[in-house]
C-alpha positions in Angstrom: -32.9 -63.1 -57.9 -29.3 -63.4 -56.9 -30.3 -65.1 -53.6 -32.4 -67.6 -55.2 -29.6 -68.2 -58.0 -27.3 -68.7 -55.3 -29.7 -71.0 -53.4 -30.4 -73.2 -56.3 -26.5 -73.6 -57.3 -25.9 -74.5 -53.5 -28.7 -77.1 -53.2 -27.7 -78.5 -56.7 -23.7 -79.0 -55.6 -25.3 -80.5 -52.3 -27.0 -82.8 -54.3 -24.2 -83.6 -56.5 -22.2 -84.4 -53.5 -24.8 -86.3 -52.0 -24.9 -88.8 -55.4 -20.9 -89.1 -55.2 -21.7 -92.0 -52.8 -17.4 -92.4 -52.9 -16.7 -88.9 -51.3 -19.4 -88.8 -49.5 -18.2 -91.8 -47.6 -14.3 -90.7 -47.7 -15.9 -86.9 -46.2 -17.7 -88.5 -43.4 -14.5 -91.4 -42.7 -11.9 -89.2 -43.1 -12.8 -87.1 -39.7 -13.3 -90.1 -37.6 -9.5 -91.5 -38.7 -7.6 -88.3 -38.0 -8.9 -88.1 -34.5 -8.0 -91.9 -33.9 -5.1 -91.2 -35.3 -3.9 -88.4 -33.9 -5.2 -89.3 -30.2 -3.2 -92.7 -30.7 -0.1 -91.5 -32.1 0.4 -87.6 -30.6 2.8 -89.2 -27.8 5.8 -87.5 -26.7 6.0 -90.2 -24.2 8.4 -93.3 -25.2 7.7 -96.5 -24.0 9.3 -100.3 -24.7 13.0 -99.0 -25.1 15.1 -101.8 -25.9 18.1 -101.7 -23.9 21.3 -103.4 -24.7 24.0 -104.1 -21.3 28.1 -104.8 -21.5 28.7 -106.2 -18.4 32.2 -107.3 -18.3 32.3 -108.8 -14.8 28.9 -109.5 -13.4 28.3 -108.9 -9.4 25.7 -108.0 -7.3 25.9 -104.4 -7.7 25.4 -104.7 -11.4 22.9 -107.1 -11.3 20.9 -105.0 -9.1 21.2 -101.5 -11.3 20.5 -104.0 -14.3 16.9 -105.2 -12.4 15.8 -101.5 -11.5 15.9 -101.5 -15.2 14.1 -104.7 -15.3 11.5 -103.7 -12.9 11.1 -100.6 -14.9 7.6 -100.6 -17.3 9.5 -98.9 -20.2 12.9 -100.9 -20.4 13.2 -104.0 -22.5 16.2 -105.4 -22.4 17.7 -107.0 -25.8 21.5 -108.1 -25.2 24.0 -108.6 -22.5 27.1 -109.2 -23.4 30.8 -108.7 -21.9 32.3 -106.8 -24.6 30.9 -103.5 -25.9 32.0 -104.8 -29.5 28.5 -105.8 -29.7 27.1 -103.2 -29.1 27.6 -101.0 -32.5 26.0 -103.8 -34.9 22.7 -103.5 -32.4 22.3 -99.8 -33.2 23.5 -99.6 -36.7 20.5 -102.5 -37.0 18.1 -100.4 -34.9 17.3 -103.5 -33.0 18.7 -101.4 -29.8 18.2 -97.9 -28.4 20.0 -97.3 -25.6 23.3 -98.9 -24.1 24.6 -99.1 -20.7 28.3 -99.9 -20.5 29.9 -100.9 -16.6 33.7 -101.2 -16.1 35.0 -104.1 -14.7 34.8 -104.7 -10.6 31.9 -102.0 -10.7 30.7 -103.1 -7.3 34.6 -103.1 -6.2 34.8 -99.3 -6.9 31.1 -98.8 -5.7 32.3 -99.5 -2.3 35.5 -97.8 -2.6 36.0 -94.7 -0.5 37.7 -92.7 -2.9 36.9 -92.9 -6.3 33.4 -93.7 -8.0 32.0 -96.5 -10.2 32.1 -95.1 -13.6 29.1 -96.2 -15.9 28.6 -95.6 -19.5 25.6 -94.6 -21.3 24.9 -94.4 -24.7 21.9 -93.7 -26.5 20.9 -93.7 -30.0 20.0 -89.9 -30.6 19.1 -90.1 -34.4 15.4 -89.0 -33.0 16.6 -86.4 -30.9 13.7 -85.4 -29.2 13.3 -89.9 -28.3 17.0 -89.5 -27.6 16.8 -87.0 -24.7 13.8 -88.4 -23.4 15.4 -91.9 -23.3 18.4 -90.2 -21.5 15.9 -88.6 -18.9 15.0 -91.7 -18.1 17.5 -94.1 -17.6 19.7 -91.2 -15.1 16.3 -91.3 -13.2 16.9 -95.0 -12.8 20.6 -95.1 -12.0 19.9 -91.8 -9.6 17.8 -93.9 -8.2 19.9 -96.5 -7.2 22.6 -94.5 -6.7 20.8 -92.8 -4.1 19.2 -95.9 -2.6 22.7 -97.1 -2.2 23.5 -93.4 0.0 21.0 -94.1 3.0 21.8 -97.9 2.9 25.6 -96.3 2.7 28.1 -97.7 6.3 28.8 -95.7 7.9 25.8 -93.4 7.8 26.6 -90.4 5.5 28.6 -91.8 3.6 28.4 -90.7 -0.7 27.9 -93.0 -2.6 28.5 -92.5 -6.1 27.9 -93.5 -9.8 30.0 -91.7 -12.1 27.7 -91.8 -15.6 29.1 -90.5 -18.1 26.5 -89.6 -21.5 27.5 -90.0 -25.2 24.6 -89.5 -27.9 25.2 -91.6 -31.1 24.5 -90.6 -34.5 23.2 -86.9 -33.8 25.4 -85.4 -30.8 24.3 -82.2 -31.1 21.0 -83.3 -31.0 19.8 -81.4 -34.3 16.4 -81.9 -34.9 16.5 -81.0 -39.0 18.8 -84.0 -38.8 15.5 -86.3 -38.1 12.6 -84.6 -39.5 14.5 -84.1 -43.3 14.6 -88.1 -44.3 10.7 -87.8 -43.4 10.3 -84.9 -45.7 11.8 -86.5 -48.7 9.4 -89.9 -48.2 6.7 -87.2 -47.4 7.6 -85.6 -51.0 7.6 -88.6 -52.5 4.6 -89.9 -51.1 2.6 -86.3 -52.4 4.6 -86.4 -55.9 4.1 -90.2 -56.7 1.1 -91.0 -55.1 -1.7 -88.0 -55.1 -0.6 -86.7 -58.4 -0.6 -89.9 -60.4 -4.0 -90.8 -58.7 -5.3 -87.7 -59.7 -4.0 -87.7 -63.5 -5.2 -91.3 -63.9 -9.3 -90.1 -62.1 -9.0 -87.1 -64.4 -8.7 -89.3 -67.7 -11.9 -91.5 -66.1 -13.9 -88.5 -66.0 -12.7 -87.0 -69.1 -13.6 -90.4 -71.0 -9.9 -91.1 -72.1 -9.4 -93.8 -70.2 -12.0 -95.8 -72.0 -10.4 -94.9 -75.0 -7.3 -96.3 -74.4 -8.6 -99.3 -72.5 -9.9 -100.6 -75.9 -6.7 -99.5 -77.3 -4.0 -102.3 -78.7 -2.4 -101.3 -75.6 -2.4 -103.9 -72.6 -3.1 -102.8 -68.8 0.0 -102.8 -67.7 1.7 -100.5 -71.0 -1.0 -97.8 -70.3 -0.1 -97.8 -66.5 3.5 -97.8 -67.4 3.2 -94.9 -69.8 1.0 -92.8 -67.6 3.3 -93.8 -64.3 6.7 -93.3 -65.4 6.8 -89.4 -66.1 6.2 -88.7 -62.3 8.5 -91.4 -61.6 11.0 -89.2 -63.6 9.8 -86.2 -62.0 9.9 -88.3 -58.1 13.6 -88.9 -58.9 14.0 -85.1 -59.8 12.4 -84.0 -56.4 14.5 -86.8 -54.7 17.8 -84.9 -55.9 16.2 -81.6 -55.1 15.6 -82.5 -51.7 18.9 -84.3 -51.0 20.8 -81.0 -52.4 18.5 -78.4 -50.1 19.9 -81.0 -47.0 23.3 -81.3 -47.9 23.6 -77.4 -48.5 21.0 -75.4 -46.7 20.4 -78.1 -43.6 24.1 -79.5 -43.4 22.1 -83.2 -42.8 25.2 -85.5 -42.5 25.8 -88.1 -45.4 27.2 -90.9 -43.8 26.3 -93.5 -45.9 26.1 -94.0 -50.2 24.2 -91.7 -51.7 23.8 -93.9 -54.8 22.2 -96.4 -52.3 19.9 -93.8 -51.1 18.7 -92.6 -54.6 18.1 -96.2 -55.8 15.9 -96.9 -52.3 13.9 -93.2 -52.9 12.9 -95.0 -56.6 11.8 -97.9 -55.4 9.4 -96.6 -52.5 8.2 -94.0 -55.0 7.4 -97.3 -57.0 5.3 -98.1 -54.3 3.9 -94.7 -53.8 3.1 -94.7 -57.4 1.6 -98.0 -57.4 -0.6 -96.9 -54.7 -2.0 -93.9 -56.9 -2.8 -96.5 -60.0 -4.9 -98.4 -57.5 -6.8 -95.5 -56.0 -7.5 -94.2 -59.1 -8.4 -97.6 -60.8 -10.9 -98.0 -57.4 -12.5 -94.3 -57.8 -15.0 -93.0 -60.2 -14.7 -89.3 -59.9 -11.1 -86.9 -59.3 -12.6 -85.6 -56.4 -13.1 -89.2 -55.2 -9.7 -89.8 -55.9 -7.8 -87.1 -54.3 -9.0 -87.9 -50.9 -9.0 -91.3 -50.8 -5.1 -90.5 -51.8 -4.9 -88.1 -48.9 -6.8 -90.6 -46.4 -4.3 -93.4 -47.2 -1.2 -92.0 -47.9 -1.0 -88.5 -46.3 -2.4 -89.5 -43.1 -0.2 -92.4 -42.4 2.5 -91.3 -43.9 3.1 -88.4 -41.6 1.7 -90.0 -38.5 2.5 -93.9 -38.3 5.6 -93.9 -39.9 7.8 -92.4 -37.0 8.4 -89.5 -39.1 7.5 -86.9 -35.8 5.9 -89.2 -33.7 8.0 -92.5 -32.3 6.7 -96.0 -33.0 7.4 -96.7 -29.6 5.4 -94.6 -28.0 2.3 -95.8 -29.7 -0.5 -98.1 -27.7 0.6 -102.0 -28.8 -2.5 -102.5 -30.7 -1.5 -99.9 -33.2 1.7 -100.0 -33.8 1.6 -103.3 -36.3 -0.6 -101.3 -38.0 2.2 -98.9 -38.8 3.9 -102.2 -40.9 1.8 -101.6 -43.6 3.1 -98.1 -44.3 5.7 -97.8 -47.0 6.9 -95.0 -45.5 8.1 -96.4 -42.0 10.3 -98.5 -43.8 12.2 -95.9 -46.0 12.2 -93.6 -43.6 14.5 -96.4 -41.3 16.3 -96.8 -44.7 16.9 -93.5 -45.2 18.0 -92.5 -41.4 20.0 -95.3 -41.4 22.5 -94.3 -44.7 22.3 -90.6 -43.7 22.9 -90.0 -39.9 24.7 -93.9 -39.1 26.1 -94.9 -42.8 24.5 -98.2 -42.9 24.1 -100.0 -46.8 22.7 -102.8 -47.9 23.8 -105.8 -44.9 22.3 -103.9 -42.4 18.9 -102.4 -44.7 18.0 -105.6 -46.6 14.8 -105.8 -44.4 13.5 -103.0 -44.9 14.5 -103.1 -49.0 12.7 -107.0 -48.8 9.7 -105.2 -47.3 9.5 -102.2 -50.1 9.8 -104.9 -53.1 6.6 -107.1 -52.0 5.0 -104.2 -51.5 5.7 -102.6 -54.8 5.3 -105.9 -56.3 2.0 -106.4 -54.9 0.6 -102.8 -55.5 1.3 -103.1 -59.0 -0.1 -106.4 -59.2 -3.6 -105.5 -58.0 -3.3 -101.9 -59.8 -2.8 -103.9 -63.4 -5.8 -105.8 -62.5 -8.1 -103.2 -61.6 -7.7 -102.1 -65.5 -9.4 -104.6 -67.7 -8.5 -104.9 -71.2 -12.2 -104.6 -72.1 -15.1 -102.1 -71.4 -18.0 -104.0 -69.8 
């Protein structure tokens, strides 16, 4: 008897699966997008570093060292300049990731016989792991040269020598809480904001509440409002939390304004919370719900946004793809006002990029609930 009590209640929550059409489909898609996803984006290779060159006195010997870079596949360079003054707005934007300073008459002390050509090289080490492998990379080049130089050298035997000289910006001891704790907070955010309030909101469908209040006085947007705004309040509460646990048990270095950072952490859970409303205004069942939240936000969010994994690395036909996660943008944002103390001039893209989507979001979210029952 218990067998066959146990066979019908397995067959009947078979069945019930099988008439959830939603889960069904989210069960069977949600495989085939993690391994995609996680072929594609587990690299620990970096590719298409942009590469930014002071060259205060261009000769040959520099223009050579500058083409082995050139003829390298995974060097782009983005600026050459003469002074090194430009160099610091480049990284503070991100738009560069590695710097290669010459002094003046490098070639001049190349050929010298007594002292080396001194070379400086900086590199942005905010992703430590990126950092050293960036490093790794451009010494094989100059070594490289440097050592194609030695058996060209007159006369034979002679050493030839390129004095580089390594500084890692933003994260010199190369502490790897320092990069993976602004992804935790937007990770946090993303679970508090977006899962939660698409579950609460599925729950109410299935309960029948939500019809109830959709032929309420109350418009669309009030009853998103109302149901949306005691997890922002409890986003901006785990925002604090997670800021405090940095500052005190991680020493993560605060750089930049805090109050800058708090107001960016409401707007993407805005966004985050948007993106639950939607879910749960597409999804019939809470079941439904929850791992559609998982599949769009989790997923993403921890894979695509170059929380552990560098953007850079990624094959070129997905990495636009990682433009439409929210959390790639405020994870930049964040990085950027914790470990280089960058505000507003230097962030406004990424800010720009957070209110369309949060305006959007919201937009489609407060027209998936109708005023009206059907």
């Amino acid at each position: 008897m218990k067998r066959g009590a146990l066979r019908a209640f397995m067959v009947k929550e078979f069945r019930h699966i099988l008439r959830d059409r939603q889960t069904l489909t989210i069960l069977l898609l949600m495989p085939l997008v993690q391994v995609v996803l996680f072929g594609f984006a587990l690299r620990s290779d970096v590719r298409d570093i942009r590469l930014a060159i002071v060259d205060p006195s261009p000769d040959n010997a520099t223009i050579a060292l500058r083409n082995r870079f050139v003829a390298s596949t995974r060097f782009r360079i983005v600026s050459i300049s003469q002074t090194a003054s430009a160099i610091e707005p480049l990284f503070r934007r991100g738009e560069a990731d590695v710097a290669l300073v010459f002094e003046p008459s490098f070639a001049s002390h190349l050929a010298s016989r007594t002292e080396p050509a001194h070379l400086l090289l900086t590199v942005d080490a905010s992703d430590p792991n990126t950092g050293t492998v960036m490093q790794s990379y451009s010494r094989a080049v100059i070594s490289s040269y440097d050592a194609e130089l030695a058996a060209a050298a007159l006369p034979p035997g002679r050493t030839v020598r390129i004095a580089t000289e390594t500084r890692m910006r933003f994260n010199p001891t190369l502490e790897s809480v320092n990069l993976f704790v602004p992804g935790l907070i937007a990770l946090v955010l993303t679970l508090v904001s977006a899962l939660m309030t698409a579950i609460s909101l599925s729950r109410e469908k299935e309960r029948g509440t939500m019809e109830v209040l959709l032929v309420s006085p109350l418009r669309p947007w009030q009853i998103i409002v109302g149901k949306v705004l005691p997890y922002l309040g409890l986003a901006f509460a785990n925002v604090l939390t997670a800021l405090l646990a940095a500052w005190l048990v991680f020493h993560v270095p605060f750089r930049g304004s805090v109050l800058l950072l708090l107001g960016e952490s409401v707007l993407f859970a805005i966004v985050s919370l948007a993106i639950g409303v939607l879910i749960a205004a597409r999804t019939s069942t809470q079941r439904a719900a929850m791992l559609a939240a998982m599949l769009v936000t989790m997923l993403p969010s921890t894979l695509l946004s170059g929380m552990l994994f560098p953007i850079a690395s990624m094959p070129a036909w997905l990495a636009p793809f990682t433009s439409i996660v929210p959390a790639r943008w405020f994870i930049v944002i964040a990085r950027g006002i914790m470990l280089k103390g960058v505000g507003l001039p230097y962030l406004w893209r990424e800010t720009l990029v957070l209110i369309v989507m949060a305006a959007l979001l919201m937009a489609a979210a407060v027209r998936s609930f109708k005023p009206r029952l059907a």
